[in-house]
N, C-alpha and C positions, 0 to 999 in steps of 0.2 A: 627828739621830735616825736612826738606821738603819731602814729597813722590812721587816720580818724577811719577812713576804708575798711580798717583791720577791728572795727568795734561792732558789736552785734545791732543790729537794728530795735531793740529797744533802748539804750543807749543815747544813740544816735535822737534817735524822737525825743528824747526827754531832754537833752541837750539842744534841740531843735525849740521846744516850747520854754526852756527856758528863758533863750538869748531872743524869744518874741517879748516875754515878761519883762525881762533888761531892757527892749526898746519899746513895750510901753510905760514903765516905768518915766524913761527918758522923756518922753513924748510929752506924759502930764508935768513931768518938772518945767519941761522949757515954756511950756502954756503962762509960765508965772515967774520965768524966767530965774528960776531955781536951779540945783545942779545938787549932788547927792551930799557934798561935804557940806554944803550951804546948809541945808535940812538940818544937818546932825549940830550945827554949831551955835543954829540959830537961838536965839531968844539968854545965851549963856555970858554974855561980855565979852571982855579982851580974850581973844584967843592967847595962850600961853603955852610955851615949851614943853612937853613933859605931859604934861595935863590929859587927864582922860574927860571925853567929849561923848555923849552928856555926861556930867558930873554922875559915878556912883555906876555906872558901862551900864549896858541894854542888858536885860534877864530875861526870859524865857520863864517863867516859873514848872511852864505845863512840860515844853520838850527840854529845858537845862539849855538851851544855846545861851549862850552870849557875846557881845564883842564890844570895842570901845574904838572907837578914833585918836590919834594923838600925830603930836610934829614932831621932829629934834629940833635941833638950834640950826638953824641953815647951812652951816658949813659941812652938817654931817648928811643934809637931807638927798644930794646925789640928783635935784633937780623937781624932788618932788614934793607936794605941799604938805604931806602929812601922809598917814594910813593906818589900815583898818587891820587890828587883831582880831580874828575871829579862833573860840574856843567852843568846848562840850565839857559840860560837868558829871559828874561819876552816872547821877539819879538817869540820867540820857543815855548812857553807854549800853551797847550790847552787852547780853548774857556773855558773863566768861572772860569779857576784857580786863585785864588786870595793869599798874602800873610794870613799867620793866625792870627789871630783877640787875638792879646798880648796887653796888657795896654801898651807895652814901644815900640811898632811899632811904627816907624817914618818912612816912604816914603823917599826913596832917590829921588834926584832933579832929575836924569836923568829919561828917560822912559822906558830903558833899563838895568838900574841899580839893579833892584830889584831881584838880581842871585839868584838861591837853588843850594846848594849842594846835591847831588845825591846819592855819593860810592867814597870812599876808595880804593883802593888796593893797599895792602905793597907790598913792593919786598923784595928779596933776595939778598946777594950779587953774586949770579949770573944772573940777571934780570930776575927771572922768580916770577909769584905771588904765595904771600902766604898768606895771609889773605887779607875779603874784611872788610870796619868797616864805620859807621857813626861814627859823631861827632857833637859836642854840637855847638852852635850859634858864641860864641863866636872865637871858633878856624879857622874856616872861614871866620868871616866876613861876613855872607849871611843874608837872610835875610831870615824868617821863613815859611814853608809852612806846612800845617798839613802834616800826610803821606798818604791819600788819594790822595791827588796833587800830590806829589811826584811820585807816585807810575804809574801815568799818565804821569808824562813828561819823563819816564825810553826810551817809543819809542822813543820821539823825539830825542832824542842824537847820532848825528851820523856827525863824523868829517871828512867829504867829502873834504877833502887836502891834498896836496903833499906834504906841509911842516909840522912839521920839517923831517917826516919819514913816505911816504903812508904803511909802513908794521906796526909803530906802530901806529897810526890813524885806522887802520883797525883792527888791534888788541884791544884796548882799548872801539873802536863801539861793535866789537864784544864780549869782557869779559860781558859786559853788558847784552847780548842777552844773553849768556851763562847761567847766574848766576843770569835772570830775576828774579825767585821765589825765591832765596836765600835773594837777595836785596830787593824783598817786604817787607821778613817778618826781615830785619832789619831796614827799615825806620820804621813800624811800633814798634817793639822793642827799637829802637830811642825814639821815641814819648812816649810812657812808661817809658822811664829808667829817662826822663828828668820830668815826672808828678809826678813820684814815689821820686826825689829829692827834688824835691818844698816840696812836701807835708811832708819835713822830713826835712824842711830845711826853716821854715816860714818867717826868718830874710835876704834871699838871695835872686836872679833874679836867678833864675835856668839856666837859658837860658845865661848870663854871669859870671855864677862859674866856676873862673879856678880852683877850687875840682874836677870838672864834667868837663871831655876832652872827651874820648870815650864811647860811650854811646850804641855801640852794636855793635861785629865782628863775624867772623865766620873764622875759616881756612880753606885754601881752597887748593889743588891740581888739576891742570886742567885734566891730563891724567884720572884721578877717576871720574869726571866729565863727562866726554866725553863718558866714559865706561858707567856710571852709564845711560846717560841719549839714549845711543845705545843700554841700555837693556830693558829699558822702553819704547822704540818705537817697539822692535821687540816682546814684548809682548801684544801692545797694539791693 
């Protein structure tokens, strides 16, 4: 549990203005009776398993964010309709972050290839979130950053576009800003859960065991959040 109390008052403010931008975000969806997975799916067809939403993920060109929406097959979804990967691509990352130094690191050809995943966030099937989660190497595709790095590229992510939806781009920038300290301490918690498996699991790549998919979540309610982090600024 984070102790919201225990964070410095700029922090706090920026966590304060974000979960305002989360609920006016919300505010203009519900005017149209919209909701944030709605946005991302609209205009695409049958929704389908697997599938990334919008076709071809959201790019950033200027800050490198990106992310895509997708579902499993319902038996695997754990009650939730889908959810949102969000990453950072190299051109975005702070000075000095490098991938993590694994024996089976291979450098992608491109210069811009070498993405981290960030955070999770499941939805509902009314599109609001409910839990954030890391995941292990393999279920992305990424490529490995300790969570020191990690934990440094969280500012850079900010999806400065109109498409597919300026209310869920501002949403998704902002969940992050929200739920900063939350998401430190599960990339960090990531990075344990995946050392603690090696070390229990001598004959495997930890890092591609499909044994090993989630690797650290938290559930989450925004409105609690928003309270929680209004309370810790006017005491602070």
């Amino acid at each position: 549990m984070v102790e919201l109390r225990e964070l410095p008052r700029e922090r706090l403010e920026d966590m304060a203005a974000a979960g305002a931008e989360i609920m006016e975000c919300y505010r203009l969806l519900r005017k149209s009776q919209d909701n944030v997975v709605g946005e991302v799916l609209r205009g695409h067809g049958d929704f389908y398993e697997w599938d990334h939403y919008p076709p071809g993920d959201v790019y950033d060109n200027e800050t490198h964010s990106q992310y895509y929406y997708h579902a499993h097959p319902a038996e695997l979804r754990g009650g939730e309709h889908g959810h949102f990967h969000t990453f950072l691509r190299p051109k975005g990352m702070p000075e000095g972050v490098a991938p993590a130094k694994l024996p089976d690191h291979t450098p992608p050809l491109g210069d811009n290839d070498a993405l981290s995943h960030l955070i999770g966030i499941s939805m509902d099937p009314h599109g609001y979130p409910v839990r954030l989660f890391t995941a292990n190497r393999w279920v992305t595709g990424e490529v490995w950053y300790d969570a020191d790095d990690v934990i440094m590229m969280l500012d850079r992510f900010d999806m400065d576009l109109a498409y597919p939806s300026l209310p869920v781009n501002t949403w998704i920038t902002a969940m992050l800003r929200l739920y900063r300290p939350e998401i430190e301490q599960l990339v960090r918690s990531r990075d344990n859960a995946v050392a603690d498996w090696q070390a229990g699991h001598h004959d495997v790549n930890a890092y591609e065991d499909r044994e090993l998919e989630i690797t650290s979540y938290v559930d989450i309610a925004v409105d609690t959040q928003i309270n929680a982090v209004l309370k810790a600024l006017n005491a602070a």
